[in-house]
CHARMM-style PDB file with segment names, atoms N, HN, CA, C and O in Angstrom:
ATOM      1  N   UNK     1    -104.683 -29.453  55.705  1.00  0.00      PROA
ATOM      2  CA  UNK     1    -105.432 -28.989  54.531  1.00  0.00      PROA
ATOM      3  C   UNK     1    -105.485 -30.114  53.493  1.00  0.00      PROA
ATOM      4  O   UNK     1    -104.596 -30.960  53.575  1.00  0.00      PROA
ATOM      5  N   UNK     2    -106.279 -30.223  52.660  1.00  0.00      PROA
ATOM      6  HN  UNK     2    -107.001 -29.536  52.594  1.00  0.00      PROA
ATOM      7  CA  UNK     2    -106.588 -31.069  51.164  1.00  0.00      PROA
ATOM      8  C   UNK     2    -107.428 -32.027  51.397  1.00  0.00      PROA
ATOM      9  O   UNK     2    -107.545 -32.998  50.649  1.00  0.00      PROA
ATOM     10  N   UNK     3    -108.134 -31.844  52.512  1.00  0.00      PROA
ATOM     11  HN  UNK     3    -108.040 -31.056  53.119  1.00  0.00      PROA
ATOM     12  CA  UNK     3    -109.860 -32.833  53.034  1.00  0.00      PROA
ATOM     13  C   UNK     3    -110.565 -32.186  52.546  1.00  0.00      PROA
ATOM     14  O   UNK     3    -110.365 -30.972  52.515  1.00  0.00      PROA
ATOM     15  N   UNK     4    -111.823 -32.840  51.893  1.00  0.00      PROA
ATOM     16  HN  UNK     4    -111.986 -33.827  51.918  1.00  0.00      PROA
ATOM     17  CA  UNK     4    -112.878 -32.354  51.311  1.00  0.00      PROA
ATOM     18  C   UNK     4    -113.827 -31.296  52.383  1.00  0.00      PROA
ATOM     19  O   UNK     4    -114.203 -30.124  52.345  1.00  0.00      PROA
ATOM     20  N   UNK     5    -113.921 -32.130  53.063  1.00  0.00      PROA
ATOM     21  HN  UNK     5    -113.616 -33.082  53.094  1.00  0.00      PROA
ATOM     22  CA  UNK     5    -114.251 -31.065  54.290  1.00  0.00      PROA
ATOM     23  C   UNK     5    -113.987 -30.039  54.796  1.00  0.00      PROA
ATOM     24  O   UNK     5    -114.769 -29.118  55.036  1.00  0.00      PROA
ATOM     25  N   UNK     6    -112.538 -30.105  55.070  1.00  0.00      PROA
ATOM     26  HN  UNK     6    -111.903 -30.852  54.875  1.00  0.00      PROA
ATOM     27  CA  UNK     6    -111.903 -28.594  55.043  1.00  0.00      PROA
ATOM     28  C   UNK     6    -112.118 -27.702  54.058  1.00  0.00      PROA
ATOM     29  O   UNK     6    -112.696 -26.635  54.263  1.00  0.00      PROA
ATOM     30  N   UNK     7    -111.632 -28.097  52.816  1.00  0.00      PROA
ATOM     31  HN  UNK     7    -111.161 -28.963  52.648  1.00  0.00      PROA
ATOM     32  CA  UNK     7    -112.024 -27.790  51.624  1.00  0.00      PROA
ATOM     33  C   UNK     7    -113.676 -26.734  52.118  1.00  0.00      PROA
ATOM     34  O   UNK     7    -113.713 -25.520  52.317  1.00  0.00      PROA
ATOM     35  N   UNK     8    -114.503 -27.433  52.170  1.00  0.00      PROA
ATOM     36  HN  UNK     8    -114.473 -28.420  52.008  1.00  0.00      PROA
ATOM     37  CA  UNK     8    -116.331 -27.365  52.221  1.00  0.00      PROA
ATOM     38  C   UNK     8    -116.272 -25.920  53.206  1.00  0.00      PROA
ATOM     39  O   UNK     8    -116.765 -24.822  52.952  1.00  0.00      PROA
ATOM     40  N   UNK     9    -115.612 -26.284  54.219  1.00  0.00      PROA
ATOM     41  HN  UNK     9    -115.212 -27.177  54.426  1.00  0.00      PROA
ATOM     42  CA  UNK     9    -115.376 -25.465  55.722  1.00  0.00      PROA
ATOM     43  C   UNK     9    -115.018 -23.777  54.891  1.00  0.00      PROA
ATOM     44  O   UNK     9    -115.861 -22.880  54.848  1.00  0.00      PROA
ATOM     45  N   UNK    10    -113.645 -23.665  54.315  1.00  0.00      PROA
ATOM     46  HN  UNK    10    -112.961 -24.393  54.350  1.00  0.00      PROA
ATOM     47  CA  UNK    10    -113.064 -22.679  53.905  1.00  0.00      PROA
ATOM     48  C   UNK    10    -114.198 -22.232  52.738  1.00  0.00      PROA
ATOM     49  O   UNK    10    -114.714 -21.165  53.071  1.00  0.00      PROA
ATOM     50  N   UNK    11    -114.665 -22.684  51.619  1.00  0.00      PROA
ATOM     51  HN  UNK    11    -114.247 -23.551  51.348  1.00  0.00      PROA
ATOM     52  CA  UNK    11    -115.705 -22.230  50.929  1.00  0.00      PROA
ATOM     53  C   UNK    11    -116.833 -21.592  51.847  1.00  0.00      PROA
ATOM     54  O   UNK    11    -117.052 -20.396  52.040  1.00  0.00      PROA
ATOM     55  N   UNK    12    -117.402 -22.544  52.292  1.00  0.00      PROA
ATOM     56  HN  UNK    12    -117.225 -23.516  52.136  1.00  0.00      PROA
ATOM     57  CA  UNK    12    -118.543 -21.792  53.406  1.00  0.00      PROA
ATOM     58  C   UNK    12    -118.621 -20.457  53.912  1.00  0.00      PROA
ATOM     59  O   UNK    12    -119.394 -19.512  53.755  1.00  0.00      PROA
ATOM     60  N   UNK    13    -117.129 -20.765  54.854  1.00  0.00      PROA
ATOM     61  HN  UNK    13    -116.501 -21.533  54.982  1.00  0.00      PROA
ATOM     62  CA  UNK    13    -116.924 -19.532  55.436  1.00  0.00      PROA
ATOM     63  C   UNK    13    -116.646 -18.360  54.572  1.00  0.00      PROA
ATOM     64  O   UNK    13    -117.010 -17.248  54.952  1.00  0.00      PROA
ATOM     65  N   UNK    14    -115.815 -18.569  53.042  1.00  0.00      PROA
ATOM     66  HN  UNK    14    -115.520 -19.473  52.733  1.00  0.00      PROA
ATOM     67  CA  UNK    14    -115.489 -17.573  52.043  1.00  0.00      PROA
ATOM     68  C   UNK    14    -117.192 -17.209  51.638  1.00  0.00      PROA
ATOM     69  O   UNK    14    -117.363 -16.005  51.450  1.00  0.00      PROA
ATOM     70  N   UNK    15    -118.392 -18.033  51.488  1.00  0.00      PROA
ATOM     71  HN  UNK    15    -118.253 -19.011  51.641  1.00  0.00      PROA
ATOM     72  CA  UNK    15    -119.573 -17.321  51.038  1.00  0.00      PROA
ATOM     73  C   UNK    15    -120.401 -16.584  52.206  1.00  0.00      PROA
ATOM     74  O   UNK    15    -121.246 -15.849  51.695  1.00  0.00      PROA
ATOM     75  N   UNK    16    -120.423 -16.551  53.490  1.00  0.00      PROA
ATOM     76  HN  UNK    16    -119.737 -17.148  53.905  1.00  0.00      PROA
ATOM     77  CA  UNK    16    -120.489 -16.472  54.623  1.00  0.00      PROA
ATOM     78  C   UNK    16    -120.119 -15.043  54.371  1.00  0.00      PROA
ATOM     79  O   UNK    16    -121.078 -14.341  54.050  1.00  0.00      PROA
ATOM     80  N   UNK    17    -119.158 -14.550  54.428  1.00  0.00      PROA
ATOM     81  HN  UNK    17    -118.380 -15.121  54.689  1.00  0.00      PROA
ATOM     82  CA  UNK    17    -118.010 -13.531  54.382  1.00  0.00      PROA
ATOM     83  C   UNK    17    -118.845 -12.064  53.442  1.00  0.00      PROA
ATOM     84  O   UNK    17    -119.281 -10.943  53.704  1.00  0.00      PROA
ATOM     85  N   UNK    18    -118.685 -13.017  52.199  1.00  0.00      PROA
ATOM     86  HN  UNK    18    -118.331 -13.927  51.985  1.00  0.00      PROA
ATOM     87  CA  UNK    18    -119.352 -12.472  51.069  1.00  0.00      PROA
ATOM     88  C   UNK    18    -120.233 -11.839  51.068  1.00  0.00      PROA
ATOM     89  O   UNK    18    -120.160 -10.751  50.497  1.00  0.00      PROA
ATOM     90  N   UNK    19    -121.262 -12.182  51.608  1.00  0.00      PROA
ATOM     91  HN  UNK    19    -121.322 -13.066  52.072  1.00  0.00      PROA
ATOM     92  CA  UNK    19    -123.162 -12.153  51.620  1.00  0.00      PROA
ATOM     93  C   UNK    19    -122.930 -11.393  53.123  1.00  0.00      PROA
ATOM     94  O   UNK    19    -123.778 -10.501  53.103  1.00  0.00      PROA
ATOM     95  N   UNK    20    -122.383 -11.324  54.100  1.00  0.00      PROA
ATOM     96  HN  UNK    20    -121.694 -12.049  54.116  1.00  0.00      PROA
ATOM     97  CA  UNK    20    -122.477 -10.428  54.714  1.00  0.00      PROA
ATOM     98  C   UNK    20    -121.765  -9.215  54.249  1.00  0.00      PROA
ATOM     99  O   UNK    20    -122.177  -8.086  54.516  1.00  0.00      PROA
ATOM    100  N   UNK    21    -120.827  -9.416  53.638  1.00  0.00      PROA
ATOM    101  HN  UNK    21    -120.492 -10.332  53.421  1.00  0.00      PROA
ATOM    102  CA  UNK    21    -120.176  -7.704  52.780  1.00  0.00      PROA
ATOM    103  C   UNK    21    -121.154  -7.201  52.096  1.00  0.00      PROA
ATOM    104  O   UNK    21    -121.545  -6.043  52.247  1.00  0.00      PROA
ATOM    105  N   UNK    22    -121.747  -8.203  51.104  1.00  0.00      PROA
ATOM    106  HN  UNK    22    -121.429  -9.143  50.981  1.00  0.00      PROA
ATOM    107  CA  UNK    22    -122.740  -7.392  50.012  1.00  0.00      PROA
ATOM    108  C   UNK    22    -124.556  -6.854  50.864  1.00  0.00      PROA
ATOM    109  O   UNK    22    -125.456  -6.094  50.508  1.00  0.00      PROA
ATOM    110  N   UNK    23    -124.361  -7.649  51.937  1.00  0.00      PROA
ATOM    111  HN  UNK    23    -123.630  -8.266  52.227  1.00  0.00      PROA
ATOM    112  CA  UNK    23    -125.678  -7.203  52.883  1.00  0.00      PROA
ATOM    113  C   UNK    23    -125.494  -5.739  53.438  1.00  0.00      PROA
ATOM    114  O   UNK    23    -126.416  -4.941  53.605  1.00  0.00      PROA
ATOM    115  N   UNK    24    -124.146  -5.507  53.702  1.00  0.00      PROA
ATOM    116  HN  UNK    24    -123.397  -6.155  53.567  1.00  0.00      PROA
ATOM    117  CA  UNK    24    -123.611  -4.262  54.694  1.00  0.00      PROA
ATOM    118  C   UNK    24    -123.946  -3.343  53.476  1.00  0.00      PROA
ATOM    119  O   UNK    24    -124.582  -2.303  53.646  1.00  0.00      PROA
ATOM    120  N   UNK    25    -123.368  -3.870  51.844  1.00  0.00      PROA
ATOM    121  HN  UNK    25    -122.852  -4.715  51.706  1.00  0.00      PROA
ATOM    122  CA  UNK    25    -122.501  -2.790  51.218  1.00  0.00      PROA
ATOM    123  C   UNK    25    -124.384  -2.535  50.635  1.00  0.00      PROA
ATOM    124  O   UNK    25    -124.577  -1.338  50.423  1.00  0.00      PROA
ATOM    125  N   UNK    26    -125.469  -3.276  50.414  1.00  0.00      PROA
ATOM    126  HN  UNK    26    -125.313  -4.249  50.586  1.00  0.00      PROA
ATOM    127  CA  UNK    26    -126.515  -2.596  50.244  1.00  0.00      PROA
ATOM    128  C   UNK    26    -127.281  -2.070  51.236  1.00  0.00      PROA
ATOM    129  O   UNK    26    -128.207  -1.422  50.746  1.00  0.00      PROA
ATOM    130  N   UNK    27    -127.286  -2.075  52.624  1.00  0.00      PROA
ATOM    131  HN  UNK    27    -126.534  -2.601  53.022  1.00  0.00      PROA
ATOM    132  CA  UNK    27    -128.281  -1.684  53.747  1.00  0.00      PROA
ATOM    133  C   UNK    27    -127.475   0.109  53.393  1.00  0.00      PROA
ATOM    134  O   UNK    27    -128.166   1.120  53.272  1.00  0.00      PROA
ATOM    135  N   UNK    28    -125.942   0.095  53.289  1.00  0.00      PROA
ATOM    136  HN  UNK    28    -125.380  -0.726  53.387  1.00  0.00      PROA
ATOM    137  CA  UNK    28    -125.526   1.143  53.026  1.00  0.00      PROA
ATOM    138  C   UNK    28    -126.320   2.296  52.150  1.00  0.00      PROA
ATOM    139  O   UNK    28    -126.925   3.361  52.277  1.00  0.00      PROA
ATOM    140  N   UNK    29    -125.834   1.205  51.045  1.00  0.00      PROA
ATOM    141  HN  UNK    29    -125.342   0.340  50.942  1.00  0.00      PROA
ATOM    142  CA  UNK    29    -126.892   2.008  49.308  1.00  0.00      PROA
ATOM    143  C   UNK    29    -128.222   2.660  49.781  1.00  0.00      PROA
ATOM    144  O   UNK    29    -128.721   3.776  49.633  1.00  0.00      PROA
ATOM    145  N   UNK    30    -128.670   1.287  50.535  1.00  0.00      PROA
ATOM    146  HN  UNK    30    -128.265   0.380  50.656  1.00  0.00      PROA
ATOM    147  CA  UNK    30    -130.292   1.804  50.789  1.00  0.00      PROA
ATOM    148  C   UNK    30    -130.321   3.346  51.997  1.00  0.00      PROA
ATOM    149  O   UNK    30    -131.123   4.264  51.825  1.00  0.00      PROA
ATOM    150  N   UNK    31    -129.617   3.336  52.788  1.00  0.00      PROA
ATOM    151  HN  UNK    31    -128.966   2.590  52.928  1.00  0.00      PROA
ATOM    152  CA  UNK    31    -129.729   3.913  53.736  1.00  0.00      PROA
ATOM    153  C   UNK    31    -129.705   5.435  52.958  1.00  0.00      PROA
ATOM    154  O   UNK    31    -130.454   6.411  52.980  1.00  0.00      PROA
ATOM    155  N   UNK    32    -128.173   5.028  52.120  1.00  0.00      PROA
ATOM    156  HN  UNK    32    -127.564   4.235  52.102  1.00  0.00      PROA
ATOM    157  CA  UNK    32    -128.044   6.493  51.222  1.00  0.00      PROA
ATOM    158  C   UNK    32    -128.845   7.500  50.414  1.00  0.00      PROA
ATOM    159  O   UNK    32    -128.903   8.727  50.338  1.00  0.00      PROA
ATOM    160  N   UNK    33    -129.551   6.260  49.735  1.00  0.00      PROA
ATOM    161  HN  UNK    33    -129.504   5.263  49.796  1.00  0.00      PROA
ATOM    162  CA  UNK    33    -130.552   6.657  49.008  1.00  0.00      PROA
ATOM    163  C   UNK    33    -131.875   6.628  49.192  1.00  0.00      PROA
ATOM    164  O   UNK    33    -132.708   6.645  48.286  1.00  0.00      PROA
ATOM    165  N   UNK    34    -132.162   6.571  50.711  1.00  0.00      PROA
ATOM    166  HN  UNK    34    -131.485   6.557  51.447  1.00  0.00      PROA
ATOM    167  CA  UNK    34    -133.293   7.175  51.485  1.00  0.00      PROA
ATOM    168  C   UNK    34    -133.191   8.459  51.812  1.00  0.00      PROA
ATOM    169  O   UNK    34    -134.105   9.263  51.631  1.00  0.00      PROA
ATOM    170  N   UNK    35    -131.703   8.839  52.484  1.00  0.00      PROA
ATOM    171  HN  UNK    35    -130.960   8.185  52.631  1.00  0.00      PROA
ATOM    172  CA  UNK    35    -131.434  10.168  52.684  1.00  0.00      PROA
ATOM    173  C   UNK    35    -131.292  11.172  51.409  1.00  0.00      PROA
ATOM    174  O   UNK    35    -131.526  12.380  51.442  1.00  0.00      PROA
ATOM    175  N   UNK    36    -131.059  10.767  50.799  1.00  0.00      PROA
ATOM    176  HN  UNK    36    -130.869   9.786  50.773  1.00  0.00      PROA
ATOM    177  CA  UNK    36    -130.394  11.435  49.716  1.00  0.00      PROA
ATOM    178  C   UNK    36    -131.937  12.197  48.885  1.00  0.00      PROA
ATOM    179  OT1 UNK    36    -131.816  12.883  47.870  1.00  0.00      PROA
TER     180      UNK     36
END
């Protein structure tokens, strides 16, 4: 650990992570509030 790269690697993957949670956590919303 403490390469910029690695560094780059672990960010990536932490926004990666992210944007697929907040993709799930709105297809959810949407889904809900079609049914709803």
């Amino acid at each position: 650990m403490g390469s910029t790269a690695e560094d780059l690697t672990m960010v990536a993957a932490g926004a990666t992570l992210v944007s697929a949670l907040v993709a799930v956590i709105a297809g959810v919303a949407g889904v809900a509030s079609l049914s709803a």
